[in-house]
C-alpha positions, -999 to +999 in steps of 0.1 A: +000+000+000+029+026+006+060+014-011+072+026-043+092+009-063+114+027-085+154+019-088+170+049-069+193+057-095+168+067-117+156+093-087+161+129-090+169+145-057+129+162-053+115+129-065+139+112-039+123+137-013+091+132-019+090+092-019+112+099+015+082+122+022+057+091+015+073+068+030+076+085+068+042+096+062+027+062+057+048+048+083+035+074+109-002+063+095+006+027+102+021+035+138-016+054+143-037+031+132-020+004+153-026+023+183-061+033+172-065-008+171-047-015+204-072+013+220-106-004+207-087-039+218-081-028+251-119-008+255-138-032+233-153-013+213-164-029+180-146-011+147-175-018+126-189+011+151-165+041+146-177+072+149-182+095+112-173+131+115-205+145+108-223+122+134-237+136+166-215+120+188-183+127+170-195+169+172-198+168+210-164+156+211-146+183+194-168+208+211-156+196+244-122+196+230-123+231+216-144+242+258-115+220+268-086+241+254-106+273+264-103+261+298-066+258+296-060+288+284-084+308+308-065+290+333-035+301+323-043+335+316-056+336+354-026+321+368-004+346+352-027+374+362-025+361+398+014+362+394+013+394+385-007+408+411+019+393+439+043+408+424+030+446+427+021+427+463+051+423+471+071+457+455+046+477+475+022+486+446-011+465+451-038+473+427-016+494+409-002+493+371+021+523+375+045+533+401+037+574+410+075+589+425 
């Protein structure tokens, strides 16, 4: 399914790239789809029932994935505002941006 079988001295340097290109490519497919198949293995869940992109199911889990990484990033927005905060805290300067001589 992914080899190609051409002679390499008959390879220009791009074409050499590109089959290089395929060949990584296809072996990081296989590498997925292996653990894909060790993951429904070790849940038993039956491949004939995969999820389809457009199907309900599949939706709700990107759209907790997307509220997910929200969440990450509110938290770390937070954290670094909270950082920030003891910092003026501790120069003297709570609830203050600017430092008045």
């Amino acid at each position: 399914m992914c080899s190609v079988d051409t002679p390499r001295d008959t390879l220009d340097p791009t074409l050499h790239v590109v089959r290089r290109t395929y060949s990584h490519r296809c072996e990081k497919y296989q590498i997925a789809l292996a653990s894909v198949i060790h993951c429904e293995n070790a849940l038993d869940i039956n491949p004939t029932q995969r999820w389809t992109l457009d199907s309900p199911m599949c939706l709700e889990a990107f759209k907790a994935s997307a509220e997910s990484a929200y969440q990450r990033a509110l938290d770390s927005l937070s954290s670094t505002v909270i950082q920030r905060i003891l910092e003026l805290h501790k120069m003297g300067l709570p609830g203050t941006c600017k430092y008045y001589q």
